[in-house]
N, CA, C and O atoms as a GROMACS GRO file, in nm:
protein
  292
    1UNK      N    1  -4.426   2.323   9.217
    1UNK     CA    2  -4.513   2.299   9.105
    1UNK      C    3  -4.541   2.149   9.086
    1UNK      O    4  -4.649   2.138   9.030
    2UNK      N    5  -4.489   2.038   9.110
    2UNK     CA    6  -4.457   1.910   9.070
    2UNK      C    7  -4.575   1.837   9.149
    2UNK      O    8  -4.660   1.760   9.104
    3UNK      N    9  -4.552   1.895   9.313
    3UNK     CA   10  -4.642   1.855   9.415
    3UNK      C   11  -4.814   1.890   9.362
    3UNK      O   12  -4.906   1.809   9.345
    4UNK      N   13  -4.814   1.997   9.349
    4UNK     CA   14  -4.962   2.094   9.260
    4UNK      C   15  -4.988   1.993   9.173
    4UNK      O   16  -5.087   1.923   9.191
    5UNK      N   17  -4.902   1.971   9.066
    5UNK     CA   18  -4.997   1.944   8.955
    5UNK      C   19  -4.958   1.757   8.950
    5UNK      O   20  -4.999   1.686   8.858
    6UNK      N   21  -4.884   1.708   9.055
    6UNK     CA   22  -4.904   1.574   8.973
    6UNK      C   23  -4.887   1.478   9.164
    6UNK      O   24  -4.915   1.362   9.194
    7UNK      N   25  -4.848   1.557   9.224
    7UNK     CA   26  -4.854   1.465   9.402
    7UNK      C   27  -4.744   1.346   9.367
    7UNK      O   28  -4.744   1.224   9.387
    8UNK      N   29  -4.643   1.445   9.302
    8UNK     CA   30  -4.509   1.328   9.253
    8UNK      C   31  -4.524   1.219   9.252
    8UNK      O   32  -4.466   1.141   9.327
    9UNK      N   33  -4.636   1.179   9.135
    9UNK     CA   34  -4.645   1.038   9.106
    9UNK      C   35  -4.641   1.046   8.958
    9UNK      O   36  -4.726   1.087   8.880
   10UNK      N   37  -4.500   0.990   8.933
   10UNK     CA   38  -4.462   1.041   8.811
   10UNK      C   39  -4.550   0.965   8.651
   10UNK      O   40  -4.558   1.012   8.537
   11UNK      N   41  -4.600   0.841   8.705
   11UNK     CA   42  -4.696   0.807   8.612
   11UNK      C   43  -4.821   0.866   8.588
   11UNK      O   44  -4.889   0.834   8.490
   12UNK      N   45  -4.866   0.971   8.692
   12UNK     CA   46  -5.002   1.029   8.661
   12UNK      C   47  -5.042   1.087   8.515
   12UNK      O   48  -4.967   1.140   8.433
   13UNK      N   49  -5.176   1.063   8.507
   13UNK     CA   50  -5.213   1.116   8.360
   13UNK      C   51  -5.335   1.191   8.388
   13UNK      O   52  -5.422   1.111   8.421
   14UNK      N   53  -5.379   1.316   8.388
   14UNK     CA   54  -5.512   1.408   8.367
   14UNK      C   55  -5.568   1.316   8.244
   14UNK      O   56  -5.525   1.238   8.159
   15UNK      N   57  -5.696   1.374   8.290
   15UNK     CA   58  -5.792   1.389   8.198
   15UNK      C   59  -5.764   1.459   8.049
   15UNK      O   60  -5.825   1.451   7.942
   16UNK      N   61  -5.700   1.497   8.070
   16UNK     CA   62  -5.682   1.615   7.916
   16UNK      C   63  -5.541   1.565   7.820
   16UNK      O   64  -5.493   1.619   7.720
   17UNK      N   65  -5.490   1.425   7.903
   17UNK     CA   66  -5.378   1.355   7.833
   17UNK      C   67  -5.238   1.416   7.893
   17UNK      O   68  -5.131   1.365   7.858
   18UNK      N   69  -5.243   1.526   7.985
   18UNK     CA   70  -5.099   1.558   8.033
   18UNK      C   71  -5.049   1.432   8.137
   18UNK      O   72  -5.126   1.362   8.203
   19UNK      N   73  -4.963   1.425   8.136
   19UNK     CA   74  -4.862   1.298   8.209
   19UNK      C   75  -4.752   1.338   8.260
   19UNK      O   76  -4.671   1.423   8.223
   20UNK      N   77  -4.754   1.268   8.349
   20UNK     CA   78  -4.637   1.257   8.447
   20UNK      C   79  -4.606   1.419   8.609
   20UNK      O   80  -4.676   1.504   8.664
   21UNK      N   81  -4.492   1.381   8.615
   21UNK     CA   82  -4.437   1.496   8.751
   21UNK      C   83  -4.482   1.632   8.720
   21UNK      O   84  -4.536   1.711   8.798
   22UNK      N   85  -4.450   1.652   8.581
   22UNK     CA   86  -4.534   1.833   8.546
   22UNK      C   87  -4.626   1.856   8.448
   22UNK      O   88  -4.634   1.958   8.379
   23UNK      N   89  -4.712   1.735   8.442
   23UNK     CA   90  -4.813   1.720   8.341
   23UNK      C   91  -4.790   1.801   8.241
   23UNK      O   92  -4.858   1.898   8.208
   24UNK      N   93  -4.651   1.744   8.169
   24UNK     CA   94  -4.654   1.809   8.013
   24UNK      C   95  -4.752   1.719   7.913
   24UNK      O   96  -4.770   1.597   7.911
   25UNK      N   97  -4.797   1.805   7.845
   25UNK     CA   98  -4.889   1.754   7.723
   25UNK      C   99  -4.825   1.662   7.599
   25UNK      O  100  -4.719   1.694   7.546
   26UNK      N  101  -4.888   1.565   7.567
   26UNK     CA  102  -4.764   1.522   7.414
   26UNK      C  103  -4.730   1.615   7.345
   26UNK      O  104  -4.612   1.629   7.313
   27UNK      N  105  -4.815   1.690   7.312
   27UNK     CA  106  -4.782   1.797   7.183
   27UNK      C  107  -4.656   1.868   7.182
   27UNK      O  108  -4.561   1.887   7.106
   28UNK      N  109  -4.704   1.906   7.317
   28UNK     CA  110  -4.547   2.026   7.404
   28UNK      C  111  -4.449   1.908   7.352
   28UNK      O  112  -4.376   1.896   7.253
   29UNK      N  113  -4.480   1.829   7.463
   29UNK     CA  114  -4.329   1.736   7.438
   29UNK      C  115  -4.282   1.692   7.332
   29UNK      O  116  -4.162   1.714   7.312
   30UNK      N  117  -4.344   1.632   7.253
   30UNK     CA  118  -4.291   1.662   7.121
   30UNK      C  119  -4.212   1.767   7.070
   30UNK      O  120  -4.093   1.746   7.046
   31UNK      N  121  -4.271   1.894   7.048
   31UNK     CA  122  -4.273   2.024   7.022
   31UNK      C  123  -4.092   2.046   7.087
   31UNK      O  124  -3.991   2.045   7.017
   32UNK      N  125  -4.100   2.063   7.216
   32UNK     CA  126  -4.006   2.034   7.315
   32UNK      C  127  -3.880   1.957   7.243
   32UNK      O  128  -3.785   2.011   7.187
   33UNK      N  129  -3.902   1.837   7.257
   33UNK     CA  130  -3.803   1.784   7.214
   33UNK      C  131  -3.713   1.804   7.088
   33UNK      O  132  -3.591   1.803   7.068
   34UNK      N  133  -3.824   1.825   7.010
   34UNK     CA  134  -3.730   1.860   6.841
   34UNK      C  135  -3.678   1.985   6.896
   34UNK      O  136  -3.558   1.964   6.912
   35UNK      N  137  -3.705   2.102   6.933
   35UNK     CA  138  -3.640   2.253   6.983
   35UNK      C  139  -3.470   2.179   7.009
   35UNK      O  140  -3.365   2.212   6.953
   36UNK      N  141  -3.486   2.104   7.082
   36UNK     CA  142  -3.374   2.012   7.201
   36UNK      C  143  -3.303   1.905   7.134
   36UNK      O  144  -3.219   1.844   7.200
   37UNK      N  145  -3.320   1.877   7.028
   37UNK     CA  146  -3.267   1.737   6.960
   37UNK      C  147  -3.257   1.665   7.065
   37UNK      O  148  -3.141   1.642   7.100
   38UNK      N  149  -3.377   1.602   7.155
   38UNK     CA  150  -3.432   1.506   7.158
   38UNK      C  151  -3.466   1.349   7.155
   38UNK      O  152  -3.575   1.319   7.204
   39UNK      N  153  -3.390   1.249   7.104
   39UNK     CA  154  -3.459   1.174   6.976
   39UNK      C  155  -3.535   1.088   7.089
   39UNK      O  156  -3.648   1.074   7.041
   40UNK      N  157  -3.534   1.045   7.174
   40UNK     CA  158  -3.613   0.957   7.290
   40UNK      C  159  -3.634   1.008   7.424
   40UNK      O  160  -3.550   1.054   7.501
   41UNK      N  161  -3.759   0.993   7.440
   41UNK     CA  162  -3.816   1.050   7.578
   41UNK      C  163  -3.970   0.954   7.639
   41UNK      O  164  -4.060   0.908   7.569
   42UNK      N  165  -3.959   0.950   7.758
   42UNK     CA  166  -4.052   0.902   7.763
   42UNK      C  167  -4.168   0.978   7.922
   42UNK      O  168  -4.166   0.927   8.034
   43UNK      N  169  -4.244   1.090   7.888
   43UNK     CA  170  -4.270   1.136   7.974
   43UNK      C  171  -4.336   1.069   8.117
   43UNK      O  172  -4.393   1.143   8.197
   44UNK      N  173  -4.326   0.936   8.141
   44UNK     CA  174  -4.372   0.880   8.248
   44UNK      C  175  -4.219   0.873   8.367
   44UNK      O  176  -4.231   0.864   8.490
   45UNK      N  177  -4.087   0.879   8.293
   45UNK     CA  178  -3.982   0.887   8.345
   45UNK      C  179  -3.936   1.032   8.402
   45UNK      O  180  -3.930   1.133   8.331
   46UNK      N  181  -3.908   1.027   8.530
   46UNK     CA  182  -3.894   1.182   8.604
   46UNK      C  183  -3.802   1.310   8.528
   46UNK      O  184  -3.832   1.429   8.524
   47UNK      N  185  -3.686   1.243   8.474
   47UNK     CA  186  -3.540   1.301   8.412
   47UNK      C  187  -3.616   1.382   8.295
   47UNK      O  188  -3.622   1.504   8.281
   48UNK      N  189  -3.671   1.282   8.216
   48UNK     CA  190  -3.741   1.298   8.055
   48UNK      C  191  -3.836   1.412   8.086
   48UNK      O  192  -3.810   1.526   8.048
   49UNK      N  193  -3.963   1.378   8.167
   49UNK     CA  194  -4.082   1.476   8.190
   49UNK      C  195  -3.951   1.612   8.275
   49UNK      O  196  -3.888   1.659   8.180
   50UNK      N  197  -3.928   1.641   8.337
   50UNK     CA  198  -3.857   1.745   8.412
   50UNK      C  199  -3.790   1.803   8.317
   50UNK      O  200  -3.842   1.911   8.290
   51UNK      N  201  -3.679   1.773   8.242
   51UNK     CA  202  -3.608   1.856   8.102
   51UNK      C  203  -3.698   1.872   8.015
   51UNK      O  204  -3.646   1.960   7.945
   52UNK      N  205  -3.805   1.848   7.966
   52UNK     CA  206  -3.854   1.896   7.871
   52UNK      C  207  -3.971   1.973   7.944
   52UNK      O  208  -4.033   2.036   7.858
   53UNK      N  209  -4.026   1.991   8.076
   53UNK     CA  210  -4.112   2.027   8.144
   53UNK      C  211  -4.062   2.200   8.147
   53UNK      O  212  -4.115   2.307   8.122
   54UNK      N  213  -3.933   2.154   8.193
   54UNK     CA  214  -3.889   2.283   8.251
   54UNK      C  215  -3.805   2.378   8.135
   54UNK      O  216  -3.777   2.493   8.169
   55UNK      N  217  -3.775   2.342   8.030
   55UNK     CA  218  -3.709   2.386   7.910
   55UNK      C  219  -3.845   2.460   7.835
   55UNK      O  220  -3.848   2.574   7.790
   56UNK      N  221  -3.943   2.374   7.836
   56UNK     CA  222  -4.077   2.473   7.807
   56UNK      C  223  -4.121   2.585   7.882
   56UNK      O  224  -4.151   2.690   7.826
   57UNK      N  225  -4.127   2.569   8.019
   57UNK     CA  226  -4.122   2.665   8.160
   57UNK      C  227  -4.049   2.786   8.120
   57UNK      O  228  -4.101   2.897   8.113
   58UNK      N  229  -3.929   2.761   8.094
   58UNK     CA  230  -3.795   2.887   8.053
   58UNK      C  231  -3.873   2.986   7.966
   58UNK      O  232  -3.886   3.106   7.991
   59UNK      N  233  -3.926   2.914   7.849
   59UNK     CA  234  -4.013   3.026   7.736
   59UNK      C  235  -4.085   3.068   7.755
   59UNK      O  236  -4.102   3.187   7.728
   60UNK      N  237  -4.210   2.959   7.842
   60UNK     CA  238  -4.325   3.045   7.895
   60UNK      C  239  -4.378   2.982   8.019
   60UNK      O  240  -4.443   2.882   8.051
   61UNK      N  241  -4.305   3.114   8.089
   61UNK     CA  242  -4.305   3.109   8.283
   61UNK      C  243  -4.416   3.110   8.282
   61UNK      O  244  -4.482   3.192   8.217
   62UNK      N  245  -4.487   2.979   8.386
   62UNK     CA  246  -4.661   3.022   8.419
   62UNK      C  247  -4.719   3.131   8.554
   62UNK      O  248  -4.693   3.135   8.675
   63UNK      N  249  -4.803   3.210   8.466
   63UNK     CA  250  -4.835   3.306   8.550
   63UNK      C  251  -4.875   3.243   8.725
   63UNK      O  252  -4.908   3.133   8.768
   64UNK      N  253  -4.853   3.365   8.783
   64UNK     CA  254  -4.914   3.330   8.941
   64UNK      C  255  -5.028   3.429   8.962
   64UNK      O  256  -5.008   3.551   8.970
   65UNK      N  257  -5.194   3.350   8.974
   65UNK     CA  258  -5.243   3.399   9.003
   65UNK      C  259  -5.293   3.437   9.143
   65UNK      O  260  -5.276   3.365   9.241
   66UNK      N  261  -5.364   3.573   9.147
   66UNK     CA  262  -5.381   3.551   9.362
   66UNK      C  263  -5.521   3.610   9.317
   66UNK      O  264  -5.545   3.688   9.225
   67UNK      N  265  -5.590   3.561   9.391
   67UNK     CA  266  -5.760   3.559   9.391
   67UNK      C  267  -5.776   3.631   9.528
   67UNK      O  268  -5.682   3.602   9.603
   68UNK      N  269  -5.841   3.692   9.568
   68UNK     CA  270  -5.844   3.808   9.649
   68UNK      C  271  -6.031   3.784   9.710
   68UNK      O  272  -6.106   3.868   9.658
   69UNK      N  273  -6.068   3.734   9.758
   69UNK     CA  274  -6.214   3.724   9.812
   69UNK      C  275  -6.277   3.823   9.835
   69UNK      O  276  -6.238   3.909   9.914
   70UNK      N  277  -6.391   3.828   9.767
   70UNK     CA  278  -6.474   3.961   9.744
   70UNK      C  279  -6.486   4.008   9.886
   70UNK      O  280  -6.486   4.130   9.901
   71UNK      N  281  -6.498   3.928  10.000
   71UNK     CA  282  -6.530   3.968  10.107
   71UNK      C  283  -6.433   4.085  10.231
   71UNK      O  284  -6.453   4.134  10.342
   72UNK      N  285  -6.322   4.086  10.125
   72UNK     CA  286  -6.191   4.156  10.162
   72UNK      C  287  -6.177   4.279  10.100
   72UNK      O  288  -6.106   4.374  10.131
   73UNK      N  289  -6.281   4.261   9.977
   73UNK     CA  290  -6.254   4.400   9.884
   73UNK      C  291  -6.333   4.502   9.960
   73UNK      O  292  -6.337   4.619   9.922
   0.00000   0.00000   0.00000
């Protein structure tokens, strides 16, 4: 997942404000952190983005989609 969404460059930032290794969102992380007592994080750091990345992950596993080409149906 890490490779997918960020090419392990842990400072990356989308367009849509997600950051870092698993492009968690502030909100999440925030969100995240208070769940976790928390009190400092800084999602550009691998440790920080990964525990709160993956502690969100636990609640809600992201689906796997498979796309199937019409040309097969």
């Amino acid at each position: 997942m890490i490779r997918q969404e960020s090419r392990f460059e842990p400072q990356i930032r989308s367009v849509a404000g997600a950051t870092g290794l698993m492009q968690v969102m502030p909100g999440t992380a925030k969100w995240v952190a208070e769940k976790i007592n928390l009190k400092q994080y800084n999602l550009e750091i691998p440790h920080d983005n990964i525990q709160l990345g993956t502690w969100f992950f636990r609640l809600h596993p992201p689906r796997i989609v498979t796309i199937i080409p019409l040309s097969r149906c």
